[in-house]
N, C-alpha and C positions, 0 to 999 in steps of 0.2 A: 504494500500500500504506500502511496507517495505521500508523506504528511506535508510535503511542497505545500501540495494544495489549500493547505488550510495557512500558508504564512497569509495574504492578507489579513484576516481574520484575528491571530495571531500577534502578528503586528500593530495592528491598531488596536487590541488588548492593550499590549506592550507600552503606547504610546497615550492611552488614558492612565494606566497607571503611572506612568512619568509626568502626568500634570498633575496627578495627585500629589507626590513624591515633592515635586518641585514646588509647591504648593506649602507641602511643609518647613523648610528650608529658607523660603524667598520672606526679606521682611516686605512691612505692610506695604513700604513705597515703592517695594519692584514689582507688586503682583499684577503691575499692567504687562509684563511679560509674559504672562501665563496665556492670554491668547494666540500670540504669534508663535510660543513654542507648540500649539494648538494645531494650528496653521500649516507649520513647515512639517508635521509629523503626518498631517492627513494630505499633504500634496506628496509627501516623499510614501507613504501608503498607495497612493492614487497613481504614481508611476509606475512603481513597481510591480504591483495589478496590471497596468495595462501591457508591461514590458512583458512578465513572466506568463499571466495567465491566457493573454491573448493565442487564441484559435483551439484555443486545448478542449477535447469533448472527454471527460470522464468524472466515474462519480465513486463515492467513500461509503464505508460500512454498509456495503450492500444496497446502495439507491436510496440513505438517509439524506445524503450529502452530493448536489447536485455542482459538478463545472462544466459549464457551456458559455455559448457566448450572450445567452438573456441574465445569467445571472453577473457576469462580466460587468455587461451593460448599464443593471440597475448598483453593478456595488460601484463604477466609476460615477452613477450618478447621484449615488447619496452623498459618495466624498466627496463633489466638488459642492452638493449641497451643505455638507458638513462646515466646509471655508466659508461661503459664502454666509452662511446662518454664525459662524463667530464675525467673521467681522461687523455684521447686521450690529452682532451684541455689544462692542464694544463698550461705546458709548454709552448704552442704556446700562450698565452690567457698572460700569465704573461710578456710576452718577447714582443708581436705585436700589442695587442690591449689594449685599457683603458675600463675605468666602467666594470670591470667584473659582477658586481651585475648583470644587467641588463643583461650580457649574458647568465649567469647560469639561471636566470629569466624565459627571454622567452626563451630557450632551456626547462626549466621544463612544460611551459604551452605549447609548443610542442608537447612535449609526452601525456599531458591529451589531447590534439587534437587529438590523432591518438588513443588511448585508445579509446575515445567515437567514433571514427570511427568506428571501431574494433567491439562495441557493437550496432551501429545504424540498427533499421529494418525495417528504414523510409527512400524515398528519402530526403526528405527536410532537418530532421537531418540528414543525410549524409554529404549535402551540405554544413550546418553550419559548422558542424565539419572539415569538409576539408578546408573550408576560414579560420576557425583559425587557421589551421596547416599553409594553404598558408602565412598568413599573418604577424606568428610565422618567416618565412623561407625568404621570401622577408626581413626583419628586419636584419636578421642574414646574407645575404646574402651580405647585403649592410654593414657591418660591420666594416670591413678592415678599418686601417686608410692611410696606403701607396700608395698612387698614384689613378689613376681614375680610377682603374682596379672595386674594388668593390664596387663602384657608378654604374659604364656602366653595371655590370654584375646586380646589384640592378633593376635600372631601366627597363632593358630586362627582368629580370624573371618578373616584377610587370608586366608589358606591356602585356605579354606574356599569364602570369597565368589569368590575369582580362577576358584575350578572350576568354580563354580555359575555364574558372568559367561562362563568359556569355553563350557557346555553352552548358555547363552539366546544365544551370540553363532551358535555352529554350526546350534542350532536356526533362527535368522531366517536365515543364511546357504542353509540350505537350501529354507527357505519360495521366498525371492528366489529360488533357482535355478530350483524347480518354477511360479511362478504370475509371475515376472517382475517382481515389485514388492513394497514393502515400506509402502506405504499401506494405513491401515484400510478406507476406503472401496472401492480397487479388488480387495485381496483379496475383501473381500464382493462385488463384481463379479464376479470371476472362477471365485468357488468357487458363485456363484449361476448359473453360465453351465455350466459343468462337470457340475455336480448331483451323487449321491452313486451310487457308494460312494466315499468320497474316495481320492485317486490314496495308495498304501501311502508313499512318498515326501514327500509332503505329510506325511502323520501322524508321519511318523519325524520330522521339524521343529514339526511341534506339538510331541509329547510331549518334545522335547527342550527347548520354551521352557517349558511344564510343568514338567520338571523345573527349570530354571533361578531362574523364580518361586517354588517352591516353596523352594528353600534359602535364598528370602531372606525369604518370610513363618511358616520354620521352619515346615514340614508334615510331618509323616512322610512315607517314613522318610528327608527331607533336614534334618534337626532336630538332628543329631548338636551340632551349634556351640552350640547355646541357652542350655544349661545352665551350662556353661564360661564361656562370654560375658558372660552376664547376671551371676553371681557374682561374676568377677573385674573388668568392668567398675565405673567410679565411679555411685552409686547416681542421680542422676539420669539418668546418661547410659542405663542398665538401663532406666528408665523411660521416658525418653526411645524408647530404640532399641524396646522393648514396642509401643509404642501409636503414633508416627511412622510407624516404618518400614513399619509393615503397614498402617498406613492410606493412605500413597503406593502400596506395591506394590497393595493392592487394586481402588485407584481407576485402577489401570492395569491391571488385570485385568481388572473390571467395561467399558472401555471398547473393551479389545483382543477380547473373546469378544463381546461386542455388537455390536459397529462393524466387525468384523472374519471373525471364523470361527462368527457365527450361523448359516449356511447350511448348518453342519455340526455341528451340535447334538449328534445321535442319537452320532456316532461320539467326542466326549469327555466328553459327559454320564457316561458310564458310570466315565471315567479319574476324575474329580474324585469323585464317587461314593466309588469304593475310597478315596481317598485321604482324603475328610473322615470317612468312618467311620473308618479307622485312625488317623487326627490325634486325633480326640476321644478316642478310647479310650484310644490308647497315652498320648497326654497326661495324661490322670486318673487313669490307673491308675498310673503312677512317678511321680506328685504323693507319692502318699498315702504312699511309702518318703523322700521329700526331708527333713531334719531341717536343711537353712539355709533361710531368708523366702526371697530371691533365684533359689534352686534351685526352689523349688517354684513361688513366681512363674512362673517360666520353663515348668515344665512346663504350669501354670495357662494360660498366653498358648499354651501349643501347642493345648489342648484347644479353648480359643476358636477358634482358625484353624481346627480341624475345621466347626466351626457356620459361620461366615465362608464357608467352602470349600461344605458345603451347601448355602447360599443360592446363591452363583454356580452350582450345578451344575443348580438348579431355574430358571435365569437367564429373569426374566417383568418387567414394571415392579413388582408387587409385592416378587417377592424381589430385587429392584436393591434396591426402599426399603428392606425390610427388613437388607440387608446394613449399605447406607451408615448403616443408623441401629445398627444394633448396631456399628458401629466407634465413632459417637460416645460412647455411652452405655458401652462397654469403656472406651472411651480416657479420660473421667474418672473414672472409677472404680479405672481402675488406677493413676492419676496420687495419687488420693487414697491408695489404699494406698502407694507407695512412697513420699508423702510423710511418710505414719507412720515407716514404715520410716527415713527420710532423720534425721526428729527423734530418730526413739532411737538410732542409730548416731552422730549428733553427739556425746549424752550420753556413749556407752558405750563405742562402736568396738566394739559388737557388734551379729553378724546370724545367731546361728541361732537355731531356736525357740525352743528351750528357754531361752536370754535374755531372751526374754518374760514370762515368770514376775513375777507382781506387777505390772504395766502398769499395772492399774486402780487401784492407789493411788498409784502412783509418778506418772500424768498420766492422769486421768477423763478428759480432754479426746481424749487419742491413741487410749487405749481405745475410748473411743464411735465415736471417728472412724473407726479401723482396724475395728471392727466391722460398722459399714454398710456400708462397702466392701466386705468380704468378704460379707456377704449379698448382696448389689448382687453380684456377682462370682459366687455362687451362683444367680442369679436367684429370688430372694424376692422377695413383692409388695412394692408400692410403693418399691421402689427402683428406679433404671435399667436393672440388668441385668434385673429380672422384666418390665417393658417392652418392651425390645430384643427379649429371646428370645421373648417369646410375638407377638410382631410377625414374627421372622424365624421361627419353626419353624412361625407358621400361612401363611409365603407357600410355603415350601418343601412343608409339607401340600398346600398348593392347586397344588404342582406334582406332585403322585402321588408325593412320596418320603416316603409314611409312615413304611416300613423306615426310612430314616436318622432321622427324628425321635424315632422311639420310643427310637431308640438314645442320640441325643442328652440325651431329657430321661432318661433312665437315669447318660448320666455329668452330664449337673446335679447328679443327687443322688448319685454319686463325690463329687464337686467337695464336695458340702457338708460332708462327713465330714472330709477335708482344712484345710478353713477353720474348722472348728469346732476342731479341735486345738489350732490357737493359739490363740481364744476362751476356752478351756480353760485356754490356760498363762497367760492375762490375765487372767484370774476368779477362776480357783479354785485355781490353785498361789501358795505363799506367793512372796514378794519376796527373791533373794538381799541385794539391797543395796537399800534403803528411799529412796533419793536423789531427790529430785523430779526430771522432767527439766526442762531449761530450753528453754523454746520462746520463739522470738525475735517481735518483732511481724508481719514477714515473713514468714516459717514458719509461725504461726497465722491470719495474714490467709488464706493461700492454701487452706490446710486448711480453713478457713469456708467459702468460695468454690466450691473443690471440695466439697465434702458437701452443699452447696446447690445445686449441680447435678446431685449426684448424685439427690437428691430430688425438684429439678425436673421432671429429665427423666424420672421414676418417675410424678409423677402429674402432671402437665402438659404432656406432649409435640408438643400441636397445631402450635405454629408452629416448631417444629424439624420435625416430620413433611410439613407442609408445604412447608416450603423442601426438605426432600429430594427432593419429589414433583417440585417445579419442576425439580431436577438430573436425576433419572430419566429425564425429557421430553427432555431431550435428547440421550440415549441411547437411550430406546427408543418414539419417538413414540406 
């Protein structure tokens, strides 16, 4: 067996326990180094992945432990998510919260959660993998040190996620009882052997790990947690848990319905179905009543998962691509907005809309930036999210679910009514307090960065579409 295989993994083990370590050691005035040694361990992790592991197809302890090139894909894409979500922090981490160590910490063992996500070809490792993520994100969630806000939001997501962890844990419990195994491969054996209508006891364990997924990529109606969360939660962390945590759960979604219970398509085509029309819907429509950034955010990221959810339900190698790429192109987009969001809460230690007001002279700079984003978030041309969607609603078309897309590009233009509101309190409503905000070099490096991918990936998406098509391949030959 090549334990090769497991150094990323490994590695960036290695490299959160070194910010602990260093953590201990560093006095109070150096611990703004803790993120750059953060930094250079998940980019020196991210080459090295890409150097070593690239084109390799094999898998560990008998098909627990998946290398290919999807899970490649998604582990280079949490680690550059991983940089990009510290630097976000910076600023906010320095100025709101104490013990950084311990954040950058479990923020890095985060990411190897959703990594061995990414690689799992087992329920059970799935499982594990996803409570250390959960477990990672409840920590962080409950972070905050100002007011009850990220206690109350703490204790709901823990409450919340424990039900949702006991309903996926009953649900594979019962898979294992009816088909004997908890491999992807040999469930697809098995349910291939069997053939359809599926045994009603099988489906009661599907829909039970359905629902289980579902409360953790906040779908209707398991979404209850989202709003709460995201608000009281510290605003990177918000952004973080936004765009992270549903890009791990999907990439284990995508790999679990593919590798696993394609044999049985016809019988939860239909469950995901109901479930992404009601996610987009209900998500856009309480957008448009939110009056805090973070609440509506939240309901903005439920509508997404509706589209998300779509694509998986049309599950072909195009809607894979299309999924895996509207996660990309959500996931910096949304990253840019909250880092709008991140700089004016620095200034203000405010986040409802209506503190918006006057943006555009108080920082041209946030303005513009937080505007693309939300176009981009709306799916407008040439920015990512107009790419993403008209990628993912034509693979979903080319899977006969017109009905859902028509529905879809209906709450797009909900969505834009929403985003326009704050555009609105940026532009055209006067400035209570005229005060420039003060954005740090950090802060605006990232903001560059991000808005330049967001653009990128609007009108130059070949070698991102690409590389996705190469992760597809290995999911659906």
């Amino acid at each position: 067996m090549n334990y090769m295989l497991f150094s990323p993994e490994f590695t960036l083990a290695a490299v959160a326990f070194g910010v602990l370590g260093v953590d201990l050691i560093l006095p109070q005035d150096k611990k703004g180094y803790l993120p750059w040694v953060s930094v250079v361990g998940l980019i020196g992790v991210l080459v090295f992945s890409l150097w070593y592991m690239h084109g390799r197809d094999a898998n560990l302890y008998d098909g627990l432990f998946l290398v290919d090139n999807f899970s490649l894909f998604f582990k280079a894409f949490f680690l550059v998510l991983g940089v990009l979500v510290v630097l976000v922090s910076v600023d906010y981490v320095k100025k709101h919260l104490s013990h950084p160590g311990e954040y950058y910490g479990i923020l890095l063992f985060s990411i190897l959660a959703m990594m061995l996500m990414a690689s799992s070809g087992e329920l059970l490792t799935a499982y594990i993998s996803l409570e250390l993520l959960s477990f990672s994100l409840y920590v962080l969630v409950s972070y905050g040190r100002h007011g009850l806000k990220p206690s109350e939001a703490g204790i709901k997501y823990i409450l919340l996620g424990a039900f949702a962890s006991a309903l996926l844990l009953y649900g594979i419990s019962q898979v294992y009882g009816m088909l004997g195994t908890t491999r992807f491969d040999e469930i697809h054996a098995v349910l291939l052997l069997d053939g359809t209508p599926l045994n009603p006891s099988v489906l009661v364990g599907l829909v039970l790990i359905i629902a289980g997924l579902g409360f953790k990529v906040a779908a209707v109606p398991f979404h209850m947690w989202a709003p709460d969360v995201y608000e009281g939660a510290p605003t990177p962390v918000t952004a973080y848990l936004a765009v992270g945590s549903k890009a791990a759960a999907f990439a284990l979604i995508l790999r679990l319905f593919s590798q696993a219970f394609m044999p049985v398509f016809d019988d939860w085509q239909i469950i995901l179905m109901i479930i992404a029309a009601l996610t987009m819907t209900v998500g856009n429509l309480v957008a448009l009543a939110q009056q805090n950034i973070k609440r509506m955010l939240a309901y903005s990221s439920v509508g997404q998962v509706g589209y998300l959810l779509m694509g998986v339900a049309a599950l072909s190698p195009l809607a894979s691509n299309g999924v895996i790429f509207h996660l990309v192109g959500y996931g910096i987009t949304n990253l840019a907005v909250f880092m709008c969001v991140i700089i004016f809460y620095n200034s203000t230690d405010k986040e409802e809309i209506s503190d918006f007001a006057g943006l555009a002279d108080r920082s041209p700079l946030v303005a513009m930036a937080m505007t693309v984003s939300l176009f981009s978030l709306a799916g407008l041309p040439f920015f990512a999210g107009f790419t993403t969607k008209f990628y993912l609603f034509t693979a979903a078309a080319d899977g006969g679910l017109l009905w859902l897309v028509g529905l879809a590009i209906t709450n797009s233009l909900i969505s834009l009514y929403y985003y326009m509101m704050v555009m609105k309190q940026m532009y055209m409503e006067p400035a209570i307090d005229n005060t420039p905000l003060k954005i740090s070099l950090v802060s605006g490096g990232a903001l560059c960065v991000l808005i330049s991918g967001v653009i990128v990936v609007g009108v130059y998406p070949g070698p991102l579409v690409g590389a996705i098509e190469s992760a597809t391949r290995a999911l659906l030959p």
